[in-house]
C-alpha positions as CSV (number, residue, x, y, z in Angstrom):
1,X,78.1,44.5,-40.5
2,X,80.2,43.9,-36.9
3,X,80.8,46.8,-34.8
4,X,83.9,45.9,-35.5
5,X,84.1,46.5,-39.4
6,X,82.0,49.7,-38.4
7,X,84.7,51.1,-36.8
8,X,87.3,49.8,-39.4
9,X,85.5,51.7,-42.2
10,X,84.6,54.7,-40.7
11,X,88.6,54.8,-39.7
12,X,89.8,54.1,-43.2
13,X,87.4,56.6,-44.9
14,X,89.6,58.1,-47.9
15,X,90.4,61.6,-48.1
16,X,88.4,63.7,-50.6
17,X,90.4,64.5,-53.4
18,X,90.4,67.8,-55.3
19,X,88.7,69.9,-51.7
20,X,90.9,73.1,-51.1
21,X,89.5,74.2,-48.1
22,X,90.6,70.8,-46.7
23,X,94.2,71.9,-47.7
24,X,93.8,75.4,-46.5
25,X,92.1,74.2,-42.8
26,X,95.6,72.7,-42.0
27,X,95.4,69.7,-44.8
28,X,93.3,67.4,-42.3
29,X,92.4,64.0,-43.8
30,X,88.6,62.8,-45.3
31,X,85.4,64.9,-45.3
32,X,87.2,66.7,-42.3
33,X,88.1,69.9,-44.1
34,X,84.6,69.6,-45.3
35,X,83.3,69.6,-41.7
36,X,85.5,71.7,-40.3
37,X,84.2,74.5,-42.7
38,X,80.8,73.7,-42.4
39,X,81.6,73.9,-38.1
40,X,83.3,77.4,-38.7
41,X,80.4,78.8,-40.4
42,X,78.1,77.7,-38.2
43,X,80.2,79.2,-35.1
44,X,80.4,82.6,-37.0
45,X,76.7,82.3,-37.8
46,X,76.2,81.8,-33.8
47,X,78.8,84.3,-32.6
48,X,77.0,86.6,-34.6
49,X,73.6,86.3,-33.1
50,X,75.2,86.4,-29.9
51,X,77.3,89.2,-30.2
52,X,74.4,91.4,-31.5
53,X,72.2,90.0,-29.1
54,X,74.3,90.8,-26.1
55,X,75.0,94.4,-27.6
56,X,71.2,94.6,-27.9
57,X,71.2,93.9,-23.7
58,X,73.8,95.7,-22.9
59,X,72.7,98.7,-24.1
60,X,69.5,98.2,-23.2
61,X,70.3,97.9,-19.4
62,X,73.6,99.8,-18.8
63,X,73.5,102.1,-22.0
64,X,74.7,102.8,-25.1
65,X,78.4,103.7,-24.6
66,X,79.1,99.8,-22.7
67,X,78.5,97.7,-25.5
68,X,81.2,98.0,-27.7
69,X,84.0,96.4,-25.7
70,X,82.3,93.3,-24.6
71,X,81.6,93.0,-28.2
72,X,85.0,93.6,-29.7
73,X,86.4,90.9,-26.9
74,X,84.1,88.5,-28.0
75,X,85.0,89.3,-31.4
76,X,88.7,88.4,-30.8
77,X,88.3,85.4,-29.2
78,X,85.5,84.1,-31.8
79,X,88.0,85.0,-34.5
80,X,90.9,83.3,-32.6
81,X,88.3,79.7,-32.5
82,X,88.0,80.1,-36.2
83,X,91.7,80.0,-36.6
84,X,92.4,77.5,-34.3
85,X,93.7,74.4,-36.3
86,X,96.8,77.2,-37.1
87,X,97.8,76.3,-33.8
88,X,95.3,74.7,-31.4
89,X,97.5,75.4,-28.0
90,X,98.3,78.6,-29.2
91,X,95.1,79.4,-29.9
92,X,94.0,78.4,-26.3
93,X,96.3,80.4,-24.8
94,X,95.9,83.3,-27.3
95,X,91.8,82.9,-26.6
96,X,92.6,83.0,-22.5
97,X,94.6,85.8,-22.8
98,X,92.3,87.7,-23.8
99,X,89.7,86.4,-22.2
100,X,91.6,87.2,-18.4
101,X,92.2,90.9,-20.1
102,X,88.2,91.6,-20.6
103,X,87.3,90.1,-16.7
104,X,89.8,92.7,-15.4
105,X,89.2,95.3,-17.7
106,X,85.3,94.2,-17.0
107,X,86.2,94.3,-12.8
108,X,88.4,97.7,-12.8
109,X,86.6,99.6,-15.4
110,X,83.0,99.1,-14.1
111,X,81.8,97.3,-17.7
112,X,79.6,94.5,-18.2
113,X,80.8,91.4,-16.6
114,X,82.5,88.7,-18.8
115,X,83.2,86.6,-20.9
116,X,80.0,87.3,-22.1
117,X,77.8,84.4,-24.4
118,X,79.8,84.7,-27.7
119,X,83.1,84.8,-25.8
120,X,82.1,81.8,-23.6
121,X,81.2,80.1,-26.7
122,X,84.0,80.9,-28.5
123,X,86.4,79.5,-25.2
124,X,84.4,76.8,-25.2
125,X,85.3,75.6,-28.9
126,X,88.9,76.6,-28.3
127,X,88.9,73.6,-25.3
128,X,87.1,71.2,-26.7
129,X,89.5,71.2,-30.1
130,X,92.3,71.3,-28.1
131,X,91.1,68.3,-25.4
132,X,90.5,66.2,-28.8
133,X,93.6,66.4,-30.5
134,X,96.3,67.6,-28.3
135,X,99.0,65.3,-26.4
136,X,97.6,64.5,-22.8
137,X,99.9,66.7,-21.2
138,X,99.2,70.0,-23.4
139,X,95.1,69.1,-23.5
140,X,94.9,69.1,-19.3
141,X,97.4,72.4,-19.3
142,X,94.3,73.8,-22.0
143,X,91.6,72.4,-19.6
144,X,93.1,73.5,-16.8
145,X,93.2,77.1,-18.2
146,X,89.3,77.1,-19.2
147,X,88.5,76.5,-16.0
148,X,90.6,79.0,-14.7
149,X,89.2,81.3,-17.5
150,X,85.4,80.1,-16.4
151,X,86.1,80.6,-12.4
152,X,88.1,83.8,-12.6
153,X,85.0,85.3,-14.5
154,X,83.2,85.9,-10.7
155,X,85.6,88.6,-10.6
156,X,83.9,90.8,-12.7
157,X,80.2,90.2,-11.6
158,X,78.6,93.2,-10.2
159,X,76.0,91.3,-8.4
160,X,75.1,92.0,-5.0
161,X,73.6,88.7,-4.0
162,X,75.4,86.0,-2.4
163,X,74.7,83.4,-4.9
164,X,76.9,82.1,-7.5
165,X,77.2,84.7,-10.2
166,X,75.1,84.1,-13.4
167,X,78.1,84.6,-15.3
168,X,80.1,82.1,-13.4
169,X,77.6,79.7,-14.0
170,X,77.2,80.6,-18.0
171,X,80.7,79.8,-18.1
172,X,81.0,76.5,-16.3
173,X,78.6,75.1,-18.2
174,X,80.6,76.1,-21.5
175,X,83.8,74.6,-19.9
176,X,82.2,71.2,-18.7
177,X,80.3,71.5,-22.2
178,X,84.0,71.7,-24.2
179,X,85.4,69.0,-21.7
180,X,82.9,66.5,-22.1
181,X,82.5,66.9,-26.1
182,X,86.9,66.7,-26.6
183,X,87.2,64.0,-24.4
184,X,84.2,61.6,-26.6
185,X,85.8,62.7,-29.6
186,X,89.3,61.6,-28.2
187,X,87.9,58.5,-27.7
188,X,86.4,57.5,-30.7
189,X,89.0,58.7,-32.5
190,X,91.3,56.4,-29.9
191,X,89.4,53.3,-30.9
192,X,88.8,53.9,-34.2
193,X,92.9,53.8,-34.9
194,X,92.6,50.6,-32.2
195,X,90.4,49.0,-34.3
196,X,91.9,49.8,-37.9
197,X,95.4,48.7,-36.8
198,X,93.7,45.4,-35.6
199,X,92.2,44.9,-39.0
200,X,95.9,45.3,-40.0
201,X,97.6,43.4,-37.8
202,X,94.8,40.7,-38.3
203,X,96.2,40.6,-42.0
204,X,99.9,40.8,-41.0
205,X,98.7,37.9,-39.0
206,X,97.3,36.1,-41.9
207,X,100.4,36.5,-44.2
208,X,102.7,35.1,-41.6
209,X,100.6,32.0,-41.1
210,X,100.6,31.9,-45.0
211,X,104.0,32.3,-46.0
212,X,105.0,29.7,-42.9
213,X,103.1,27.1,-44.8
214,X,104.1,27.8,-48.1
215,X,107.9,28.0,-47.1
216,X,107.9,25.3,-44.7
217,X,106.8,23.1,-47.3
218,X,109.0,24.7,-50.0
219,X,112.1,24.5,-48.2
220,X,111.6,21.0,-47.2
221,X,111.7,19.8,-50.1
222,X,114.5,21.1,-51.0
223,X,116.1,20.2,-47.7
224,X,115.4,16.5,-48.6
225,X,116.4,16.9,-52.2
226,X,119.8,17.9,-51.1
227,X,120.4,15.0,-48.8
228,X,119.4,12.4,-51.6
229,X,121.3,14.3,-53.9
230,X,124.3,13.7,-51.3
231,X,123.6,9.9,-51.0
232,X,123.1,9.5,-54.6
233,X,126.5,11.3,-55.4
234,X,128.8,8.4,-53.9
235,X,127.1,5.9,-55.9
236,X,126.5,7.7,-59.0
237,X,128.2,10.6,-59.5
238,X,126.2,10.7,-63.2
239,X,123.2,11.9,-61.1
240,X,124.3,14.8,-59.8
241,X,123.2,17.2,-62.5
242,X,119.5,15.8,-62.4
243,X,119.8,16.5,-58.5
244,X,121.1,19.9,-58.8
245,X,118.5,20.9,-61.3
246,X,115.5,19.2,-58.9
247,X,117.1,21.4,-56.4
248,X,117.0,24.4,-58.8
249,X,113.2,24.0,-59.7
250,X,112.2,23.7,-56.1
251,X,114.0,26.7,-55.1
252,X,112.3,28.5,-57.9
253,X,109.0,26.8,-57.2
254,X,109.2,28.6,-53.1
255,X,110.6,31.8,-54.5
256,X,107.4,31.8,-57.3
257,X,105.2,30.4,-54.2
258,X,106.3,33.2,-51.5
259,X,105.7,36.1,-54.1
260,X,102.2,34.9,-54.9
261,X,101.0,34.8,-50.8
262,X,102.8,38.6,-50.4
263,X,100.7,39.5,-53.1
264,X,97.6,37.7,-52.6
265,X,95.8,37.0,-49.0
266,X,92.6,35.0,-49.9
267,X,89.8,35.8,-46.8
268,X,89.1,32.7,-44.8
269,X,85.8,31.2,-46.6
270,X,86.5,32.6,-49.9
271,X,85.8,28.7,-51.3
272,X,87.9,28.0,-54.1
273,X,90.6,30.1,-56.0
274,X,89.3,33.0,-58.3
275,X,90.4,32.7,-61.8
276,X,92.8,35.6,-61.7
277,X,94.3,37.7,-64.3
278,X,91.8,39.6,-67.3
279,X,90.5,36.7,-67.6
280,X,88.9,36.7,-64.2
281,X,88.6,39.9,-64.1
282,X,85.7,39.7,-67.6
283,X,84.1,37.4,-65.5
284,X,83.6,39.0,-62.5
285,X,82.6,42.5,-64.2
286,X,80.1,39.6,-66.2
287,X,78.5,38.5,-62.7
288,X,78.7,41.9,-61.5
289,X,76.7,43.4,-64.3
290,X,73.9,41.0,-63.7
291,X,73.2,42.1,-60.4
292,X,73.3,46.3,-60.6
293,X,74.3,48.6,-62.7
294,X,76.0,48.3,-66.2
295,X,79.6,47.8,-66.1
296,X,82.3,48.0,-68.8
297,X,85.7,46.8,-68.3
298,X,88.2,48.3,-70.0
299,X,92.0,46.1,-70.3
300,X,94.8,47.1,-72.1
301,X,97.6,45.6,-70.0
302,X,100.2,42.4,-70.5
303,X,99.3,40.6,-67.8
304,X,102.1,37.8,-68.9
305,X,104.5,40.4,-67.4
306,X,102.8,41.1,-64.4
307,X,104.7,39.1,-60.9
308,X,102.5,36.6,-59.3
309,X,101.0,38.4,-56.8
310,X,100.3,41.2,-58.8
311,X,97.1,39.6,-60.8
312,X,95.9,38.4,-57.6
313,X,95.8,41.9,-56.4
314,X,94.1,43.7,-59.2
315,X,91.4,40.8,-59.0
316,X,90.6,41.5,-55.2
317,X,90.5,45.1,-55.5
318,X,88.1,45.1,-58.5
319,X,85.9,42.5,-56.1
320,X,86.5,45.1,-53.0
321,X,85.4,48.3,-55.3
322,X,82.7,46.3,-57.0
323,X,81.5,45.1,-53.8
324,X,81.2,48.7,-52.3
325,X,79.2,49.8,-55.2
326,X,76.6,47.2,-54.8
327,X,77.0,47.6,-51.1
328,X,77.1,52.0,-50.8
329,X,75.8,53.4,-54.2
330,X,72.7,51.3,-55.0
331,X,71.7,54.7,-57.4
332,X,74.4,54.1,-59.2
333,X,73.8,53.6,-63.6
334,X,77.3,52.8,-64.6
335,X,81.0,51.5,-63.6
336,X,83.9,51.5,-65.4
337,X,86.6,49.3,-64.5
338,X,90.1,50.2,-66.3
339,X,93.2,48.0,-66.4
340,X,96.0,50.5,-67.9
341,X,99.9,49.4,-68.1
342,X,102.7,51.7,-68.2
343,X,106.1,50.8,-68.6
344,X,106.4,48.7,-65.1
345,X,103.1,50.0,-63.9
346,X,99.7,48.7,-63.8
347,X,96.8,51.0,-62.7
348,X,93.6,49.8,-62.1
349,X,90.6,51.9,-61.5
350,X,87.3,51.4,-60.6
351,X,84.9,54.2,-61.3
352,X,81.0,54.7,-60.9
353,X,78.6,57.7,-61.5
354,X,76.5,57.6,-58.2
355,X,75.1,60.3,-56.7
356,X,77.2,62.6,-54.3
357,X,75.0,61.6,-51.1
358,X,76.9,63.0,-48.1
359,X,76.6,59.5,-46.0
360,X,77.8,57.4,-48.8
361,X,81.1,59.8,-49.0
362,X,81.4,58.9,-45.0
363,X,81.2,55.2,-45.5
364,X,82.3,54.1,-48.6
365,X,86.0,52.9,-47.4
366,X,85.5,50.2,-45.4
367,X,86.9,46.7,-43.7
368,X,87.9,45.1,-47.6
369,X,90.0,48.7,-48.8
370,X,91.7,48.4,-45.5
371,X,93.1,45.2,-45.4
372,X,93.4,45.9,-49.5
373,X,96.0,49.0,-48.7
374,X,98.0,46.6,-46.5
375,X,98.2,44.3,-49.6
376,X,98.8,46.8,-52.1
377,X,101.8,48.8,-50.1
378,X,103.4,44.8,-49.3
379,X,104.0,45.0,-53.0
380,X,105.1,48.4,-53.4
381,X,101.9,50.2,-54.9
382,X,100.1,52.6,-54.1
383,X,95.9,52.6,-53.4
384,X,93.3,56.0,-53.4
385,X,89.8,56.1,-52.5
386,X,87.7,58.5,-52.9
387,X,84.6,60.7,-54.1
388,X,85.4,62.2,-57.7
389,X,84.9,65.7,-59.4
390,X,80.8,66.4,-59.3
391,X,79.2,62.6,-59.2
392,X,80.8,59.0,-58.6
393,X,83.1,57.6,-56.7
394,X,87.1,56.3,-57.7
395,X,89.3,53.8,-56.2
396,X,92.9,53.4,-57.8
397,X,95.6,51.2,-57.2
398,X,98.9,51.7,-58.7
399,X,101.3,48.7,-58.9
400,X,104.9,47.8,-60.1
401,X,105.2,45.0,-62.4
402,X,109.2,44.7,-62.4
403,X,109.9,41.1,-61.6
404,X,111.4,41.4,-57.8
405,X,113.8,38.5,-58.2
406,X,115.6,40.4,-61.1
């Protein structure tokens, strides 16, 4: 696989269906909710040890009665990185306020200089989320802040040497740490939408190039049926009829034509047409089943209603699913592919019972589903990807079937 379609898959991976925490952590797309709870528990977990283990210092060093603020203050600002996709400026701002609070409260009040470890951690997560996803403008006002945050913290050493407070330097590092980390993940995330809306355009692309030939051709035709038809007409008016209806079955003939490329986009090097409809479909599941695991196709559909392009479709995204299966779950026993009409809709979903492996779940959506979605959505249907309930993965595509030309 090209870096290219790396980038393109890892882009398009499909949201995970059914996950409430991703809903509750401000509804982010994918396996992201997923992360992002896994990365708040692990901050808690480490604000934890720090908090105690500062206490533990503190008290250690300057007494028993000093601890408790420096650990409430880091408590705050840990609690206000947990909650930070709420509001991720806010949150930075929230996080610095308090933060500039504790160093005077630290410099006036002769406590323990800070932020201390947890609360530099905790600022640190607070600008690196917000350096990742904010707009330019809003990230540099967070970044600016940090550093602020970071340098104003000399203000409540109470060392006597003339060296750069230890604190000082604690901080820095957590800032430089935070701007580093946002600014890779801005990137990638920056190229990954690059390279996904070049697989799309590249399709776009494609179609254009497609529906020129088709109608070029088309339309001549008709063109140059309409001028015999004129030249014919002074001679033999009795030939008119047979003209017009020539005329008639082209224009018919480019509509018919023009619907089947919208629907349809074959991949440069796919060798001859596919045999499209169930038809096709029972022999691809028969290839497929040859080659990994058992696969049952299940059809109850009238494809004579379906448009052109509509057969085409469900044809390509059974290959594309198939394809992934064979490619991402090699564990995999069984697939089920189901062809299901409704009124004027056609579902078709593709459905196997591998294992929930957590680097499948990150890959399974790749360069095929996302030049499939463009397909799909050109007809007016909808496509879902995605890891199902327990084990297995599902991708659906919903389609109309009303005859556009009506």
């Amino acid at each position: 696989m090209s870096v290219r379609k790396w980038w393109a898959a890892r882009a398009g991976s499909p949201g995970l269906d059914g996950v409430d925490v991703r809903r509750w952590w401000a509804g982010s797309p994918g396996l992201s909710g997923v992360r992002g709870l896994v990365t708040d528990v692990g901050l808690a977990v480490v604000s934890v040890v720090l908090l105690a283990f500062t206490a533990y210092r503190v008290a250690g060093s300057w007494g028993g009665d000093y601890w408790p603020f420096g650990c409430a203050a880091g408590a705050v600002v840990g609690a206000i990185a947990l909650a930070r996709r709420r509001g991720r400026a806010w949150a930075a701002v929230a996080g610095f306020a308090v933060a500039a609070a504790a160093v005077l409260a630290a410099r006036f009040a002769h406590l323990p200089a800070e932020p201390g470890p947890a609360m530099a951690v905790a600022l640190a997560v607070l600008v690196g989320s917000a350096v990742r996803t904010l707009p330019v403008p809003s990230a540099c006002a967070v970044a600016a802040g940090g550093l602020a945050v970071a340098a104003g913290s000399m203000l409540s050493s109470h060392s006597s040497t003339s060296g750069v407070p230890s604190v000082m330097v604690l901080n820095v590092m957590g800032w430089l740490a935070a701007l580093a980390a946002g600014l890779c993940a801005r990137l990638i995330a920056a190229r990954r939408r690059a390279v996904v809306e070049e697989v799309r355009r590249d399709e776009r692309l494609e179609l254009a190039r497609e529906l020129h030939d088709v109608l070029a051709h088309h339309v001549t035709g008709i063109v140059l049926r309409a001028q015999a038809a004129r030249l014919t007409a002074r001679r033999h008016p009795e030939t008119v009829d047979g003209s017009l209806a020539d005329i008639e079955a082209a224009g018919s003939g480019a509509l018919a034509a023009t619907r089947r490329v919208v629907g349809l986009l074959r991949d440069v090097g796919d060798g001859a047409p596919a045999r499209l409809g169930l038809e096709g479909l029972a022999e691809l599941v028969a290839r497929f089943d040859g080659r990994g695991p058992e696969v049952r196709l299940r059809a109850a559909a009238d494809e004579a209603a379906w448009p052109p392009g509509v057969a085409g479709t469900v044809y390509r995204i059974v290959q594309e699913a198939l394809t992934n299966v064979a490619r991402h779950a090699p564990r995999a026993r069984s697939v089920t592919v189901g062809v299901e009409q409704d009124g004027e809709r056609v579902t078709v979903e593709v459905v196997d019972d591998g294992p929930p492996v957590f680097a499948r779940r990150g890959r399974r959506a790749g360069y095929g589903l996302v030049g499939m979605r463009e397909r799909v959505e050109a007809l007016g249907g909808t496509l879902r990807a995605g890891p199902r309930p327990g084990n297995g993965w599902s991708v659906s595509a919903t389609l109309p079937v009303r005859d556009a030309t009506k």
